[in-house]
C-alpha atoms as one frame of an Amber mdcrd trajectory, in Angstrom:
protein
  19.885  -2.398  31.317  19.590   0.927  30.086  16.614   1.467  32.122  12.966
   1.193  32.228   9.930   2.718  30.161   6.751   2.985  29.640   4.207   2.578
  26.523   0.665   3.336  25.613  -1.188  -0.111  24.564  -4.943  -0.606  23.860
  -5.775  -3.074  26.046  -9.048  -4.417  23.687 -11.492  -1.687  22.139 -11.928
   1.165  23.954  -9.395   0.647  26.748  -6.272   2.288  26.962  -3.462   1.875
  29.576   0.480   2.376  30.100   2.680  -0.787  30.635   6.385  -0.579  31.579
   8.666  -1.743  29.009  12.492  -2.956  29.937  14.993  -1.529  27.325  18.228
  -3.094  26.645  21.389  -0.878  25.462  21.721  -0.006  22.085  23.668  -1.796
  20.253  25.836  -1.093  16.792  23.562   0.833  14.434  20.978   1.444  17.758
  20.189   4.973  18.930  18.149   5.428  22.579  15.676   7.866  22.257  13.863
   9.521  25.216  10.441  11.050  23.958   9.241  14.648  24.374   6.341  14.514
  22.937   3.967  12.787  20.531   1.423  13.783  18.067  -2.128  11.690  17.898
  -3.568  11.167  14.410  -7.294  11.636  15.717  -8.916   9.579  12.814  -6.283
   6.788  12.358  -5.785   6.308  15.814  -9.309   6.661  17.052 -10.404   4.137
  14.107  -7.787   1.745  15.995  -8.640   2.901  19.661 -12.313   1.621  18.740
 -11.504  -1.871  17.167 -12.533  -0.708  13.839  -9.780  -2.089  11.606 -10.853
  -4.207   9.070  -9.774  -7.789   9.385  -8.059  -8.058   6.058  -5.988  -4.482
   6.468  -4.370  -5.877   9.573  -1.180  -6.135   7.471  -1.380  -2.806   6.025
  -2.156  -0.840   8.637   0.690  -1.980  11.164   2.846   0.800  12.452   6.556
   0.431  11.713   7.287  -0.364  15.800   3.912  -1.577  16.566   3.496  -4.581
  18.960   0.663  -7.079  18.920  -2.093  -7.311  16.797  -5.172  -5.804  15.644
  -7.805  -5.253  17.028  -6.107  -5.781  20.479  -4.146  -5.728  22.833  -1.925
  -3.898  19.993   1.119  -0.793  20.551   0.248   1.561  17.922   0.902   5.165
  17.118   3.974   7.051  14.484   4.022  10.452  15.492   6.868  10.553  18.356
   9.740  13.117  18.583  12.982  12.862  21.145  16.767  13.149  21.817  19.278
  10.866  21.365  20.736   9.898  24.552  22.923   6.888  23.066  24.040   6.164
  19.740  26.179   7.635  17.187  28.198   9.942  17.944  26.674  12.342  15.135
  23.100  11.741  16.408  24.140  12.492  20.196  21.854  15.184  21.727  19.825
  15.561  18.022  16.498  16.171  18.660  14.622  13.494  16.025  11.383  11.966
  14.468  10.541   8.898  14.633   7.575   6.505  13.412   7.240   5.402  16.672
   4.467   4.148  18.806   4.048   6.984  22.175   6.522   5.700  24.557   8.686
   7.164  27.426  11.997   6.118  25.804  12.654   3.168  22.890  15.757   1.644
  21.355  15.347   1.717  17.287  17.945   1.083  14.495  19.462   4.769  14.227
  18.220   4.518  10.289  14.689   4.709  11.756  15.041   8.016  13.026  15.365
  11.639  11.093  17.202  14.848  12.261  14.776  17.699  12.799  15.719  20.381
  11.204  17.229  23.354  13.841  14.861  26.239  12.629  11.421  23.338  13.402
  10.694  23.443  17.107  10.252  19.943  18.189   6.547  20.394  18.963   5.408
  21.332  15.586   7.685  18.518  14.289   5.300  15.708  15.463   3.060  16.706
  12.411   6.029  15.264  10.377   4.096  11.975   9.364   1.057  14.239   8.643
   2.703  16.546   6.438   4.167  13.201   4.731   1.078  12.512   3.767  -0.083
  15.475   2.035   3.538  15.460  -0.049   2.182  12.106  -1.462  -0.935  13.389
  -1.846   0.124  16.192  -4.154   2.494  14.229  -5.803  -0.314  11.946  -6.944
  -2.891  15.204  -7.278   0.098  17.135  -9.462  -1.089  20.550  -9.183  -0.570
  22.999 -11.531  -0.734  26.664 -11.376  -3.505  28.468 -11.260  -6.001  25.996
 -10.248  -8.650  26.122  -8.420  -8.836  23.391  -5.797 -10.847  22.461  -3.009
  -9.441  20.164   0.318 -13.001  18.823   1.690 -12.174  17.746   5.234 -10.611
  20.715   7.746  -8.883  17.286   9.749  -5.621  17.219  10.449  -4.387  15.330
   7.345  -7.047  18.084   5.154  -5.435  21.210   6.957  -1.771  19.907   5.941
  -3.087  19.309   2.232  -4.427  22.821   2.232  -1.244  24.588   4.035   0.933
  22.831   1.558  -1.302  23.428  -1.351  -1.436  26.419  -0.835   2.245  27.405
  -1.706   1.812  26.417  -4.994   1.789  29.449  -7.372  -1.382  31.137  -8.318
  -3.722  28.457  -7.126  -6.614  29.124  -5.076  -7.592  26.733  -2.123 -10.878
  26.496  -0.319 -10.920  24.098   2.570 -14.532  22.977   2.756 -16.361  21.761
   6.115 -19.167  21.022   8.297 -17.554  22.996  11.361 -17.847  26.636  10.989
 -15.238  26.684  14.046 -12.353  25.465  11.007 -12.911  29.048   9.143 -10.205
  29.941  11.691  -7.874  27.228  11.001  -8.392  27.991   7.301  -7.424  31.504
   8.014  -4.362  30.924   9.924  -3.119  28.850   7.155  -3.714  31.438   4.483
  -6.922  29.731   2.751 -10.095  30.382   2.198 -13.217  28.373   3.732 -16.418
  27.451   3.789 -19.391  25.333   4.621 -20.425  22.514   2.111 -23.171  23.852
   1.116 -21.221  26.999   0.352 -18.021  25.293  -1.452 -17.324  27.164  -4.988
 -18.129  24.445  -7.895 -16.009  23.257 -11.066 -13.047  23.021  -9.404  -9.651
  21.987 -10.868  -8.924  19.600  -8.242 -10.854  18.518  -4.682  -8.892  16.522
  -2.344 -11.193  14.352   0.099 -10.468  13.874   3.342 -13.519  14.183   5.559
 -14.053  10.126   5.911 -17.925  10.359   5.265 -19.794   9.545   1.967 -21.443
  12.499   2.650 -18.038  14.459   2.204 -16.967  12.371  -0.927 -20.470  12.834
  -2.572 -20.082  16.460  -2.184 -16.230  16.441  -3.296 -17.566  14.558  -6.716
 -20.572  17.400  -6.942 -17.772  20.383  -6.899 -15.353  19.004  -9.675 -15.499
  20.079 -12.869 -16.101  17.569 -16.170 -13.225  15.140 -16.702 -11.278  15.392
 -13.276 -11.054  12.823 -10.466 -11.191  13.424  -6.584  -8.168  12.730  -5.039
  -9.429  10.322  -1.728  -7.395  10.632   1.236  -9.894   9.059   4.107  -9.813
   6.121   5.967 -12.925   4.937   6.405 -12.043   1.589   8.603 -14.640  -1.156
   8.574 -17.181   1.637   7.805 -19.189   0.811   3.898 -19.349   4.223   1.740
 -22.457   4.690  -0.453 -22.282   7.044  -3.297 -24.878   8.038  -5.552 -23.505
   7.573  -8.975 -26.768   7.894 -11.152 -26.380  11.783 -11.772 -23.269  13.761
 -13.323 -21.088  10.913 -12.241 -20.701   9.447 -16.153 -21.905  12.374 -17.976
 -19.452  14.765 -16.432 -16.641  11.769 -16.540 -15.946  11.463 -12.885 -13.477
   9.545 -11.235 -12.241   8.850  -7.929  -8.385   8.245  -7.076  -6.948   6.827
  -3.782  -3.763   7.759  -2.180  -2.233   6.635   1.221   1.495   6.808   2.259
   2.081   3.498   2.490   3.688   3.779  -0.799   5.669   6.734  -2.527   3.750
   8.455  -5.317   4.459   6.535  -8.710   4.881   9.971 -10.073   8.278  10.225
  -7.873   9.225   7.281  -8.396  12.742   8.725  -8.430  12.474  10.023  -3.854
  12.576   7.465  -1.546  10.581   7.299   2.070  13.812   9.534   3.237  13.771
  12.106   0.905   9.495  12.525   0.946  10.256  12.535   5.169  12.728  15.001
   4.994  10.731  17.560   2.775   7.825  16.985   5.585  10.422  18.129   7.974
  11.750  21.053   5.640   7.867  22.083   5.012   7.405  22.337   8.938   9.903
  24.845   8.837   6.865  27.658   8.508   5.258  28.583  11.952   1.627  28.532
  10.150   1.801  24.434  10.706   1.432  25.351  14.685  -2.353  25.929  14.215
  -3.003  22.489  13.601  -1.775  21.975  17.094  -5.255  22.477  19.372  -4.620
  20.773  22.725  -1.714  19.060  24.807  -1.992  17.020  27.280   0.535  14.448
  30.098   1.768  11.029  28.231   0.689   9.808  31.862  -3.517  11.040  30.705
  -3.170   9.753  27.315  -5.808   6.463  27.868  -8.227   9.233  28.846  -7.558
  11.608  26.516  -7.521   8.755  23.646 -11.158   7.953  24.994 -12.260  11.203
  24.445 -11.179  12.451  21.173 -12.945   8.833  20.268 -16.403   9.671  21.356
 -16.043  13.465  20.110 -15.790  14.941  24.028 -12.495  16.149  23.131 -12.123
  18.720  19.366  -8.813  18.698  17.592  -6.756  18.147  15.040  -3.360  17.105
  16.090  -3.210  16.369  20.133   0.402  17.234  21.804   1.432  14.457  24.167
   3.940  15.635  26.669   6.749  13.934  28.230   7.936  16.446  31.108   6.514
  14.493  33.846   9.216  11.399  32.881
């Protein structure tokens, strides 16, 4: 046996706890990867720490290594980063990224895993599968310069939006939300900010991703005639009323989803690979470590999952540690 480990299940909703896990070798094509840390995604992952996955998403939401099933017990999670202790000889001693659930140390086909790039410090590289995210997202929102766009939602998958929105040539962002404590996020990545009753109007483009219908009512009230908000939340078993008897048809409205389940159809010529690598090439720039608000022990994370559920515990992207292993 290569030796033992230990996951992070939800035992039913609510309750977290750490089970040991018996790894074989790897075998031909296998890498072992021992973890150094993890990255939660607070609104997936709490949606899924409190048993709020819809029945009939069960399929689409599984992680690519989870075990079990929804609502629980279920291993979920795809924000892990580690060395290779055994594998090919080319991956040897790589520090990697993974879509992997938070675990000690797993055995994964050595396809599953991506190099991180030398100049990304393995901390800021759990935001990998964040940053993913907001590539497809702007692949679907095609931006084009000089507009002016809004990112409703300072969350961890709105702050990545903004950061990498905000590279794009003479266009203005405003991240828009209810927490006046964001205007310093918002400043650290180079963008404006403000409240939502403050957010500048006839925008180009607004980007949801607050997960209220009082964020996506206020994302439709800032666009300007014939554009669509681009919807990034997950709103889980949650229903979303909109009130759709104003502007809504006059100003020809629309609302468009994206999720990364799927590349953009507007690139359809990149594959997973290539959209994960530019995540990693992105996290290159040190402004992506203020999205990074809190650590805390793999060994505290049922605790620490309970409280960024019920709000106790701010943040956008929670470090998980691995020292202690």
């Amino acid at each position: 046996m290569t030796g033992d480990a230990r996951a992070f299940w939800l035992r039913a909703p609510g309750e977290g706890e750490l089970r040991p896990v018996a790894l074989a070798p790897p075998g031909p094509g296998e890498v072992l990867v021992r973890a150094r840390y993890s990255g939660v995604s607070r609104g997936t992952e709490t949606l899924v720490f409190t048993g709020r996955v819809p029945a009939d998403q069960y399929a689409t939401m599984r992680a690519p290594f989870q075990e079990g099933d929804f609502p629980a017990p279920v291993k979920y999670g795809y924000l892990s980063v580690g060395t290779v202790e055994e594998g090919p000889a080319e991956l040897r001693g790589r520090t990697v990224f993974c879509l992997h659930p938070h675990q000690t140390a797993y055995v994964v086909p050595a396809d599953a895993v991506v190099v991180v790039p030398d100049r990304v410090p393995a901390a800021r590289a759990v935001l990998a599968g964040t940053v993913e995210t907001a590539v497809n997202a702007l692949w679907d929102a095609a931006p084009l310069v000089g507009d002016r766009a809004t990112v409703l939602g300072g969350g961890m998958v709105g702050c990545c939006v903004a950061a990498v929105l905000a590279r794009f040539p003479g266009v203005h962002v405003e991240l828009v939300d209810a927490d006046p404590a964001r205007a310093g996020v918002a400043a650290a990545l180079g963008v404006d900010f403000a409240l939502p009753a403050d957010a500048a109007s006839d925008r180009d483009l607004v980007v949801h991703a607050s997960a209220s219908a009082e964020g996506l009512q206020r994302a439709l009230d800032l666009l300007r005639p014939e554009r669509s908000v681009l919807e990034l939340s997950w709103y889980g078993d949650r229903p979303v009323t909109l009130a759709l008897g104003g502007a809504f048809h006059s100003k020809r409205l629309g609302i468009r989803s994206s999720q990364v389940g799927t590349v953009s159809p507007r690139r359809a010529d990149r594959s997973y690979a290539d959209r994960l690598a530019l995540a990693l090439d992105l996290l290159a720039d040190p402004v992506f470590d203020a999205l990074l608000t809190g650590r805390s022990r793999f060994a505290d994370l049922p605790d620490v999952l309970d409280r960024l559920a019920s709000g106790r515990l701010p943040a956008l992207c929670h470090l998980i540690t691995y020292d202690e292993e």
